[in-house]
C-alpha positions in Angstrom: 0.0 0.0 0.0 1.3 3.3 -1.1 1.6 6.1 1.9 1.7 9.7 1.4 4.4 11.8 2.4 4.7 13.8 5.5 6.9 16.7 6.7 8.5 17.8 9.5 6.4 20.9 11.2 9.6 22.5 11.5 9.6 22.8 7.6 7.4 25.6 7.3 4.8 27.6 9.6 0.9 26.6 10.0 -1.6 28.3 11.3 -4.8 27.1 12.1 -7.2 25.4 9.6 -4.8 25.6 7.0 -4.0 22.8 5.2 -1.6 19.4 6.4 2.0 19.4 5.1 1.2 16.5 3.1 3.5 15.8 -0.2 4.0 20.1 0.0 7.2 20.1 -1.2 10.3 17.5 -2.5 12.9 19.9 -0.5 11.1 19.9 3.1 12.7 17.3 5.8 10.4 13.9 5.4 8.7 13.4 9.0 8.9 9.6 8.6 12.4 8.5 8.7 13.9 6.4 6.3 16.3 4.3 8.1 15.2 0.9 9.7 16.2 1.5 13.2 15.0 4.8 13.1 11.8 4.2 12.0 11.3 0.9 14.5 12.2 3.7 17.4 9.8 5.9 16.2 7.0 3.2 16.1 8.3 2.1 19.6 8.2 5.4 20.9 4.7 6.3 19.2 3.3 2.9 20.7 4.3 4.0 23.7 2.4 7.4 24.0 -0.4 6.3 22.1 -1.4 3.9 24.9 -1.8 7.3 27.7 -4.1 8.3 25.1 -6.6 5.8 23.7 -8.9 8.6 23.1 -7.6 8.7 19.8 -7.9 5.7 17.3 -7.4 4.0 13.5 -10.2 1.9 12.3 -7.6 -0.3 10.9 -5.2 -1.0 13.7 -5.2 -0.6 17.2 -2.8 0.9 19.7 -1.3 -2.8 20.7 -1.3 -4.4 17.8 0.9 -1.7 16.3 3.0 -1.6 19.9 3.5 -5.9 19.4 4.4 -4.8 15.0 7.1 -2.3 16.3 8.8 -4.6 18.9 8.1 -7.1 16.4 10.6 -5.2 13.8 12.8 -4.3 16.0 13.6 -7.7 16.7 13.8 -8.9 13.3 16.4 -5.8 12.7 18.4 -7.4 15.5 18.3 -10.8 14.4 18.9 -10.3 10.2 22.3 -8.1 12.0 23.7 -11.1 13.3 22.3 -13.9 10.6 24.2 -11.4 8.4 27.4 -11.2 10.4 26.9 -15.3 10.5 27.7 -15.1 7.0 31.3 -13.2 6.9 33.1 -16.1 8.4 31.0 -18.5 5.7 32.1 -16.2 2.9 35.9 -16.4 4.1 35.8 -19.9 4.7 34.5 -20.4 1.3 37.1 -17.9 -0.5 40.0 -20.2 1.2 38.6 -23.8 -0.4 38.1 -22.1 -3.5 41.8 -21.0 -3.3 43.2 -24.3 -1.8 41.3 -26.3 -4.6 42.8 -24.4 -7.2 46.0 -24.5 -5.7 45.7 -28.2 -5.4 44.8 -28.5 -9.4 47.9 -26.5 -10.0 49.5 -29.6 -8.2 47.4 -32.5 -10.0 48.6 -30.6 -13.2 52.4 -31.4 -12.6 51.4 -34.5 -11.3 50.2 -35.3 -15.2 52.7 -34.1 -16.7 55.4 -35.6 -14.8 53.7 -38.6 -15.6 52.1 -38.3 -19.1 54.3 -35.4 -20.5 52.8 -33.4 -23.5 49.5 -36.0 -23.3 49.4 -34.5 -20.2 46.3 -32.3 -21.1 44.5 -35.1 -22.4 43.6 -36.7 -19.2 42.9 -33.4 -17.6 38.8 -33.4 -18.1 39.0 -36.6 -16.2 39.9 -34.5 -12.8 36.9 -32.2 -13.4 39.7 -29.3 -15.3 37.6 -27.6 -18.4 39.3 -25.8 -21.4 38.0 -22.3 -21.5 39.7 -20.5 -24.5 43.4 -20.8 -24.2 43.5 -22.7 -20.7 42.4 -25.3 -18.6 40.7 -24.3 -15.7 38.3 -25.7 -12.7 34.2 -24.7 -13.2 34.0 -20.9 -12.4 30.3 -21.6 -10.1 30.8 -23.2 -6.7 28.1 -25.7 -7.4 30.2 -27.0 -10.4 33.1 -27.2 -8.5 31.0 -29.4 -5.8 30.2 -31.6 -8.3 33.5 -32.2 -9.4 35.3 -33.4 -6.1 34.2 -36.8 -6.5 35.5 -37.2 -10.2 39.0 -35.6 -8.9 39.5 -37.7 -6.0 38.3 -41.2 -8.2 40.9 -40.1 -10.6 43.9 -39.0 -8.4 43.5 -42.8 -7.3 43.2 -44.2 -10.9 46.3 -42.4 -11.9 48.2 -43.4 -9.2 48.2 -39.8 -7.1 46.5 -41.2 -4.2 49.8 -41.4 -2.0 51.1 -37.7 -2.7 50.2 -34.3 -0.7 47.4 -33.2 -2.9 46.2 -36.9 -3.9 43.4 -38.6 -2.0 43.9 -37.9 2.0 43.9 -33.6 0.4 40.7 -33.8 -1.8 38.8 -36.2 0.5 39.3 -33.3 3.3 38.9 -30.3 0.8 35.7 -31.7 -0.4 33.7 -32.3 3.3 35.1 -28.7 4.4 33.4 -27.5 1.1 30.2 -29.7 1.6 29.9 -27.8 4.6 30.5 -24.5 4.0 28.4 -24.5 0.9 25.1 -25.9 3.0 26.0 -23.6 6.0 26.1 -20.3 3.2 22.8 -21.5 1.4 20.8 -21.7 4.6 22.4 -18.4 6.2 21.7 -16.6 2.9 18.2 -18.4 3.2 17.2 -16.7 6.5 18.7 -13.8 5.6 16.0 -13.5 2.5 13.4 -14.2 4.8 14.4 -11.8 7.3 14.8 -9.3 4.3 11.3 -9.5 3.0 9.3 -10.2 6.8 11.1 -7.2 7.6 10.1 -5.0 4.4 6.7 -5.6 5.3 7.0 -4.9 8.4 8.3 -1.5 7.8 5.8 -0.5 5.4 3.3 -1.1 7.7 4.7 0.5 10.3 5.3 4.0 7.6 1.5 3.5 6.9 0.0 3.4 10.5 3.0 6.6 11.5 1.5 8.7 8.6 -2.0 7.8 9.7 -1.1 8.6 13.2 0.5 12.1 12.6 -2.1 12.8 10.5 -4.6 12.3 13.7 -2.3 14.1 15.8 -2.7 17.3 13.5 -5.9 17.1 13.8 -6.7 16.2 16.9 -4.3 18.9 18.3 -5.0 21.8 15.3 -3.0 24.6 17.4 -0.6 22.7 19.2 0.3 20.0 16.8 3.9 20.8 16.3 4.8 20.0 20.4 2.4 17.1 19.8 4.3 15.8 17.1 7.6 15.8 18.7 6.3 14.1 22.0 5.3 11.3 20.3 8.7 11.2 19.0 8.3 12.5 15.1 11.8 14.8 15.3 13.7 15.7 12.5 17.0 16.3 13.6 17.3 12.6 15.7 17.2 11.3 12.0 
């Protein structure tokens, strides 16, 4: 649902009776902040005086379920933080298997050619290794290169690699760290999502019912509006 726009009632005088500072003017200071957390401490604060003065009232929401929304958001800002910071150490952890695994191709590549010499190329799409213009390289996506592990680590044990540093013991490990990385990511980056749209809902709701309360407080309070405004915590310069 599409909410209009209000300003802040320091952005230009009133007197009484005239018309709201409704979508006045692109240059005046928006009343509704933008930012999440300031806009979830607005709601909370609102909440908060709405409930010593039930007096006034929306047909479409009442003073609790909009206090149980706000905490509600609040919350969810708190928890998509940390599910986020979750996935830094993921991302990292991922970046390092990516580089040991082609590190360890670099190795499986002298390994053929000390063994096959200039055939050496030939055997290389049995270890998962594609030709991509002028070299061989590993699958660029993540989910290719989980699908290749087993093929490299069946093949460094056909070809007799098994036994060196990056033969079987290297690729068995590398591919089990990579398992889990890659299912750890998807369902951090799943949660996040959800997180991302519950809370976009959230907030537009929230905008909605704020607009819908300022615009009771103006006229409610026709004279004394501004001072209203601000103790219910719609203030410009905190935002």
């Amino acid at each position: 649902m599409k909410t209009s726009k209000l300003y802040a009632p320091e952005a230009a005088e009133m007197v009484a009776g005239a018309e709201p500072l409704v979508n006045d003017s692109t240059t005046r200071t928006p009343l509704i902040p933008r930012k999440d957390y300031d806009i979830g401490l607005l709601a909370e604060r609102a909440a908060q005086k709405w409930a010593t003065v039930p007096a006034l009232a929306l047909l479409y929401t009442t003073q609790s379920e909009f206090a149980a929304k706000s905490q509600l958001f609040l919350t969810r800002l708190d928890k998509r933080k940390k599910e986020g910071g979750e996935r830094s150490p993921l991302t990292a952890g991922l970046e390092q298997a990516d580089t040991d695994m082609v590190k360890g191709i670099r190795k499986v590549k002298t390994y053929l050619l000390a063994k096959y010499e200039e055939d050496a190329k030939d055997y290389y799409p049995q270890f998962g290794i594609e030709h991509h213009g002028s070299s061989w390289r590993l699958p660029h996506s993540r989910s290719k290169r989980r699908e290749v592990f087993k093929q490299i680590i069946e093949s460094v044990d056909k070809h007799g690699f098994s036994d060196k540093a990056f033969g079987k013991e290297f690729w068995t490990e590398l591919a089990t760290r990579y398992e889990g990385l890659l299912k750890n990511a998807t369902g951090t980056d799943g949660k996040i999502s959800t997180q991302v749209s519950s809370k976009n809902e959230l907030k537009e709701w929230l905008t909605m019912v704020l607009n819908s309360l300022a615009k009771l407080i103006e006229s409610n309070y026709p004279t004394t509006f501004k001072g209203e405004l601000r103790d219910w915590g719609f203030q410009k310069n905190q935002y």
